[in-house]
VEXDREN-2710 file (C-alpha; in Angstrom, 1 decimal):
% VEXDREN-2710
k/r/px/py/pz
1/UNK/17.8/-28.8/-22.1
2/UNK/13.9/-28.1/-22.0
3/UNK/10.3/-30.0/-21.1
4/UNK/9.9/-29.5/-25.3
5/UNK/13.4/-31.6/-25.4
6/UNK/12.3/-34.1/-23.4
7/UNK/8.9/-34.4/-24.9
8/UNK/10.2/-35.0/-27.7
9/UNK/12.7/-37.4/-26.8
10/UNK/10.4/-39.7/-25.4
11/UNK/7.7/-39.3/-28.1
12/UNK/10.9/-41.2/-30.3
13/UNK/11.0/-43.8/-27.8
14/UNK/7.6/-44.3/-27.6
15/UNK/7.2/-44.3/-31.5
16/UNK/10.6/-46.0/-31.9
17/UNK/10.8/-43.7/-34.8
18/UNK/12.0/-40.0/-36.0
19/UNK/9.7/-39.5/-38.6
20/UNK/6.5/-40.6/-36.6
21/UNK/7.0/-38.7/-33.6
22/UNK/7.9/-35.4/-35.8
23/UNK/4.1/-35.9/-36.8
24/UNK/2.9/-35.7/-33.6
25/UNK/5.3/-33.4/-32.4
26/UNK/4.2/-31.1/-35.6
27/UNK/7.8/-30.7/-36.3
28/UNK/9.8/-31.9/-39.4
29/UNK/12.2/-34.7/-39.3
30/UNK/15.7/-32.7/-39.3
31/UNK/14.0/-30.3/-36.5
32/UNK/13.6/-33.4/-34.0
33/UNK/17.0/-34.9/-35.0
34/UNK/18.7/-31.5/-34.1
35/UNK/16.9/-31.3/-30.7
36/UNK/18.4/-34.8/-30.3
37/UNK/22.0/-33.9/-31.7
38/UNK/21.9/-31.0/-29.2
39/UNK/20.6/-33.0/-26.4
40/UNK/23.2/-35.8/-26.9
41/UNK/26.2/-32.9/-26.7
42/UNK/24.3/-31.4/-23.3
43/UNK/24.8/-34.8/-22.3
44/UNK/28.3/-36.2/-23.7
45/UNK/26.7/-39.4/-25.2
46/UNK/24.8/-41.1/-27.5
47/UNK/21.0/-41.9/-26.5
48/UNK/20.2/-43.8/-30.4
49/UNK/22.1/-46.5/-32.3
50/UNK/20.9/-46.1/-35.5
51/UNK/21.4/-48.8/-38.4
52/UNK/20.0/-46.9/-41.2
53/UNK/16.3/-46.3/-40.9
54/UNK/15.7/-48.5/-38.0
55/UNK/17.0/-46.8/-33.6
56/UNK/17.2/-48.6/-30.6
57/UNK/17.8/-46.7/-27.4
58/UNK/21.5/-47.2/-26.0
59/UNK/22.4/-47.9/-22.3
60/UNK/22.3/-44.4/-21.6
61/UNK/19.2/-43.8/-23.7
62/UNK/17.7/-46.7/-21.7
63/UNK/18.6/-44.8/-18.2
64/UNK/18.0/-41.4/-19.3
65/UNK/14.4/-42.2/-20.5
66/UNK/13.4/-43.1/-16.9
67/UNK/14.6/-39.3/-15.8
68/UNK/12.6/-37.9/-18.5
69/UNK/9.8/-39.6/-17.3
70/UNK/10.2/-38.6/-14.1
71/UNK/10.3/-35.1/-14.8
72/UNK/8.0/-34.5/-17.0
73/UNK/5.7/-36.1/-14.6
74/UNK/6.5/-34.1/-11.8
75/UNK/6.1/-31.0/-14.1
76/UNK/2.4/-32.2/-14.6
77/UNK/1.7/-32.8/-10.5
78/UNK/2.8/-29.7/-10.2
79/UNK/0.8/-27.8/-13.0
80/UNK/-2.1/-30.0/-11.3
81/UNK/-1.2/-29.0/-7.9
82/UNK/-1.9/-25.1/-8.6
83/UNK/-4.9/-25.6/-10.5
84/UNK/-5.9/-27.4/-7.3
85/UNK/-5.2/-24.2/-5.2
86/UNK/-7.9/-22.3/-7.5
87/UNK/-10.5/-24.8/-6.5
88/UNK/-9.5/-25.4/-3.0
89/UNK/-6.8/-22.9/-1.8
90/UNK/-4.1/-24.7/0.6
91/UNK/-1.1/-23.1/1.9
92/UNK/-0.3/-21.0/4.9
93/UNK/-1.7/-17.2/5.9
94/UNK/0.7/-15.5/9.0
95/UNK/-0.4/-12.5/11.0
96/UNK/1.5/-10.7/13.4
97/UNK/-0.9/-8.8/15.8
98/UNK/-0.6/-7.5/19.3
99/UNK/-2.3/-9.3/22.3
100/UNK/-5.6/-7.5/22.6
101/UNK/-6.3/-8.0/18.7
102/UNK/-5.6/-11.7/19.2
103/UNK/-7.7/-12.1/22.3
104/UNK/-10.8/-9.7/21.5
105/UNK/-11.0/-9.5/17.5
106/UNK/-9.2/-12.3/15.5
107/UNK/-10.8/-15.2/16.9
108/UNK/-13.6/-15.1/15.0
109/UNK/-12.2/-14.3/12.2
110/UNK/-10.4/-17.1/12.0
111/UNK/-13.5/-19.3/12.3
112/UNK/-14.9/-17.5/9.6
113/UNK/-11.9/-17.9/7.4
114/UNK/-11.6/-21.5/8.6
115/UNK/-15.0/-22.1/6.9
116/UNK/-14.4/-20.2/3.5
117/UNK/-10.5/-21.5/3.5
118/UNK/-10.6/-25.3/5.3
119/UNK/-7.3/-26.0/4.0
120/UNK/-5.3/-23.3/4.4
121/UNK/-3.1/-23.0/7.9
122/UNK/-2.8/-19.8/10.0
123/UNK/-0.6/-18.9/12.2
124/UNK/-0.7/-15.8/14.7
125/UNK/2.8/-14.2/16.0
126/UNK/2.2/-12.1/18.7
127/UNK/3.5/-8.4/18.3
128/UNK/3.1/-4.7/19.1
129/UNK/4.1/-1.5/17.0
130/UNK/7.2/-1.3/15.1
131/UNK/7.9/-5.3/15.8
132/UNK/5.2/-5.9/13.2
133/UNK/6.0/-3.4/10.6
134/UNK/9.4/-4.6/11.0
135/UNK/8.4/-8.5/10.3
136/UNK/5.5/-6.9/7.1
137/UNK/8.7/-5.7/5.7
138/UNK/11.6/-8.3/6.1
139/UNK/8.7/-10.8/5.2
140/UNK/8.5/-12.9/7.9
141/UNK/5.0/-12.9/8.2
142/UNK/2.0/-12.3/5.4
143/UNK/0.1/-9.7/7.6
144/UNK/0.2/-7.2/10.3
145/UNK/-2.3/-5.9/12.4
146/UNK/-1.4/-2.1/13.6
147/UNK/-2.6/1.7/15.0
148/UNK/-2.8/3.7/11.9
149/UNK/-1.4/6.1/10.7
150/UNK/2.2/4.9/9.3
151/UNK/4.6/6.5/7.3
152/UNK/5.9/3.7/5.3
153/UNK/6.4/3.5/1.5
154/UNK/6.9/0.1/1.4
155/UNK/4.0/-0.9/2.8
156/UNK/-0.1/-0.9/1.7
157/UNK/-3.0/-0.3/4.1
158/UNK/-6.3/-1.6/4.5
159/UNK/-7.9/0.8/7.0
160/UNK/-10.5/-1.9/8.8
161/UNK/-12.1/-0.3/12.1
162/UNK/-11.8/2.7/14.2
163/UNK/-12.9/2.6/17.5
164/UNK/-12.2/5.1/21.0
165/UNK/-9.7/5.1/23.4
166/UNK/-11.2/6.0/27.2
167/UNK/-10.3/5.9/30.7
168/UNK/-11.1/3.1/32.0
169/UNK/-12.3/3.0/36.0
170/UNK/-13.4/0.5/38.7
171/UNK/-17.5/1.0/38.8
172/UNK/-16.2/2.1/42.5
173/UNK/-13.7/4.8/41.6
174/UNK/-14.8/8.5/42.1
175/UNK/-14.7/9.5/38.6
176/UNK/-16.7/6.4/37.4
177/UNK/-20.2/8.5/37.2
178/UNK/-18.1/11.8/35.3
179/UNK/-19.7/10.9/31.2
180/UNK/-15.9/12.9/30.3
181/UNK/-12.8/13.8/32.0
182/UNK/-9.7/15.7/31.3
183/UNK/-6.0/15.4/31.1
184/UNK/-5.3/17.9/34.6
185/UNK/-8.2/15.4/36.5
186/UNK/-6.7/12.3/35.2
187/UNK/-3.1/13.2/36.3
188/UNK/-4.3/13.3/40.1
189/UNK/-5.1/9.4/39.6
190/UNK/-2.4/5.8/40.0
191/UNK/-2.0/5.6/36.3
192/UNK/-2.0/2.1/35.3
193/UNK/-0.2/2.6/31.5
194/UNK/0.7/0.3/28.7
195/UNK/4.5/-0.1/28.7
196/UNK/4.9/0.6/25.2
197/UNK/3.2/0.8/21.6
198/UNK/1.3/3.6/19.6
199/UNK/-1.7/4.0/22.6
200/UNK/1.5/5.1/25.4
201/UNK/2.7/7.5/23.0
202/UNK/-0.7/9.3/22.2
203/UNK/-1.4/9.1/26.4
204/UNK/1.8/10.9/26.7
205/UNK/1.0/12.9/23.9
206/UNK/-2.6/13.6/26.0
207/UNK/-1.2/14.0/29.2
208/UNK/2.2/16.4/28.2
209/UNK/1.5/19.3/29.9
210/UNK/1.1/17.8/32.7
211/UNK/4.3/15.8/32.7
212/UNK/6.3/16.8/35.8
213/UNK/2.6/16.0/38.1
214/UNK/2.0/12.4/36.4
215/UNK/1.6/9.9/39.1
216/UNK/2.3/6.6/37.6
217/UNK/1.4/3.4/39.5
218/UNK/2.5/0.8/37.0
219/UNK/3.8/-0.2/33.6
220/UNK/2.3/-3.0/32.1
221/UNK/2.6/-5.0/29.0
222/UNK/-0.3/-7.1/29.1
223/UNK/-3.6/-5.1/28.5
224/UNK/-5.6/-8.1/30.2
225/UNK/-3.5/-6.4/33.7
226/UNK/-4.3/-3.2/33.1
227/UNK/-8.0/-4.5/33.1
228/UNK/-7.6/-6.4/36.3
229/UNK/-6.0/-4.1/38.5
230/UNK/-8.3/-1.1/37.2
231/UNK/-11.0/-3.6/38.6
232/UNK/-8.8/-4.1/41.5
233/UNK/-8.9/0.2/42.1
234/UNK/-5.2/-0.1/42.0
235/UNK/-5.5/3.0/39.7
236/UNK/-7.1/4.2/36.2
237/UNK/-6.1/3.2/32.7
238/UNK/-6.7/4.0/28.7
239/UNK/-7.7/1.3/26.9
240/UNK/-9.7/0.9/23.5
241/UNK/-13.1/-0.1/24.1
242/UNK/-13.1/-2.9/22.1
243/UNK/-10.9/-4.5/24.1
244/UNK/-12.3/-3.9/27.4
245/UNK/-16.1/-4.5/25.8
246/UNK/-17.0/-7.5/27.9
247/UNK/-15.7/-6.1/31.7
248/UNK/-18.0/-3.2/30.1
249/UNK/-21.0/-4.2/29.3
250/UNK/-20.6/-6.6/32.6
251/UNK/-20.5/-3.4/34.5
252/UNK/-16.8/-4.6/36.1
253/UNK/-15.2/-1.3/34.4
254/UNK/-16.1/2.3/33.4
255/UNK/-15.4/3.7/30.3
256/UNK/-15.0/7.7/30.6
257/UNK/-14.6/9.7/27.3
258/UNK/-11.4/11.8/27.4
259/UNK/-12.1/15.5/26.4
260/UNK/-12.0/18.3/24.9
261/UNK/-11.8/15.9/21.8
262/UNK/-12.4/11.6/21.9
263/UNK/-9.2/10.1/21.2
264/UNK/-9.9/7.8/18.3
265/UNK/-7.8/5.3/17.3
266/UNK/-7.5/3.2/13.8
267/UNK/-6.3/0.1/13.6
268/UNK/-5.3/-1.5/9.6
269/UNK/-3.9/-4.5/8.2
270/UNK/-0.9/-3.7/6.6
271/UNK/0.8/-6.0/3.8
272/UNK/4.1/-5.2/1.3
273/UNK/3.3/-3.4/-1.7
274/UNK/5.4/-5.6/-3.5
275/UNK/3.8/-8.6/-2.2
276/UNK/2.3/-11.3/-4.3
277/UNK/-1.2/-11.7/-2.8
278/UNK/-2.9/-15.6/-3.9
279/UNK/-6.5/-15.9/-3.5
280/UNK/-6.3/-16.8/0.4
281/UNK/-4.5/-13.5/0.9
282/UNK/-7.1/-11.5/-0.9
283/UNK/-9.9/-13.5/0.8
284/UNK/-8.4/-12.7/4.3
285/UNK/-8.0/-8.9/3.6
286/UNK/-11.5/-8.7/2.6
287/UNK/-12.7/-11.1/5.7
288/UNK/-11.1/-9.3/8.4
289/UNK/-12.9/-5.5/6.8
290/UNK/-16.7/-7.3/6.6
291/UNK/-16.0/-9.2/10.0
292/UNK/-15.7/-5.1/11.8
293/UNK/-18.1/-3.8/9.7
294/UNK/-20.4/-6.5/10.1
295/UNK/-19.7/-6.4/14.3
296/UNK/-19.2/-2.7/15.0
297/UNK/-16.1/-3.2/16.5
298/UNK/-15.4/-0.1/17.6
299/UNK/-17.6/3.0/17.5
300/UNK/-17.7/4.6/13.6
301/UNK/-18.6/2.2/10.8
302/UNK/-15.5/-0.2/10.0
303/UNK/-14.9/0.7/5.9
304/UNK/-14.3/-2.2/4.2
305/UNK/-11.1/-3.3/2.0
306/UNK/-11.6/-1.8/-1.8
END
């Protein structure tokens, strides 16, 4: 049984006739009556007495009408209810994004998207590294906020900032004047290191050579403690600049560059490829690339989403 049944059913109980309602219908007469023959089998009874030209609707056809009703009026909410989202999207956007990104980038993004989007929720689960590309792919949130590069087929990028990743000092600290420093100074130093994620594994990657002479202090999973105890001169840290720029600029850290090259990270927003994206989707992707271009978060011109 289809809406074109049903439409048609009722158009006989509205007309209280065959032959009418195949005119508005635009169907001939023995077209309408098979719908209703084959409706009447679907349903194992009768829904018209007839008495030669003239129908009345039976108990059943009395009941069944109200359904049909029903449905078909649901069917239009909902055709009403999409059209709506064109003019004003509603719905829900989820992000999964590590602490820093929520504390230092997506804030005011989300005030920005609040005032394209009014209607549409957001919600932020907090996440590092391979958590979020695990919950991109088994869909449990819309988007993720990463370190680029990833080697994932399954999944599309939207490369969105770039910024450096230093040392980062008490104002007090001997090397706090030095413009760059190197891996076999740094290792001398109370490390203060992120306990996991993409930055640890480059810093290990940075400091490998120096492996068995590493003197670290403390592991930490909060970057907002690495930035306090830095401040404290309980030892040195890497952190991106963006999310140290306010203890920066306040002059309550120094940010050394790290030589004989800058270690520059990327960060994207990463979505399934197979993902249908609705216009609040699209409109955050292209949001969150203007918003860092727009800022300078970070140090090279963000791109923004294509």
């Amino acid at each position: 049984m289809d809406f074109d049944q049903l439409h048609t059913f009722l158009e006989i109980v509205r007309l209280n006739s065959f032959s009418k309602a195949a005119k508005t219908c635009f169907r001939t007469q023995p077209a309408i009556s098979a719908q209703i023959r084959q409706m009447e089998q679907e349903l194992g009874t009768l829904l018209f007495d007839r008495f030669g030209s003239r129908i009345t609707l039976t108990i059943a056809g009395r009941t069944f009408a109200e359904y049909a009703r029903t449905i078909l009026d649901l069917r239009r909410q909902g055709f009403d209810a999409v059209r709506e989202l064109e003019r004003v999207p509603r719905g829900e956007v989820t992000i999964a994004a590590n602490e820093a990104t929520c504390v230092h980038v997506l804030p005011a993004v989300f005030a920005r998207y609040k005032d394209l989007f009014p209607k549409v929720q957001i919600q932020v689960v907090r996440s590092y590294g391979v958590r979020t590309i695990e919950s991109v792919l088994d869909n449990s949130v819309d988007f993720g906020i990463t370190q680029l590069p990833l080697q994932q087929k399954r999944i599309e990028v939207v490369q969105v900032y770039s910024d450096e990743i230093r040392l980062l000092t008490s104002p007090k600290h001997r090397l706090a004047r030095r413009k760059t420093v190197g891996a076999k100074e740094i290792v001398k130093e109370d490390l203060l290191l992120p306990k996991s994620g993409r930055t640890r594994t480059r810093i290990n990657e940075f400091l490998d050579a120096y492996e068995d002479k590493l003197r670290i202090s403390m592991e930490l999973e909060s970057s907002e403690m690495q930035k306090r105890f830095a401040e404290a001169q309980l030892g040195v840290t890497f952190m991106a600049v963006t999310n140290a720029r306010e203890e920066i600029q306040a002059g309550r850290l120094k940010a050394i560059r790290l030589r004989p090259l800058p270690m520059i990270r990327t960060i994207g927003l990463i979505y399934r490829k197979d993902k249908s994206l609705s216009r609040t989707s699209l409109g955050f992707i292209q949001l969150i690339a203007e918003f860092a271009a727009e800022t300078g978060l970070g140090l090279p011109t963000a791109r923004k989403a294509s």
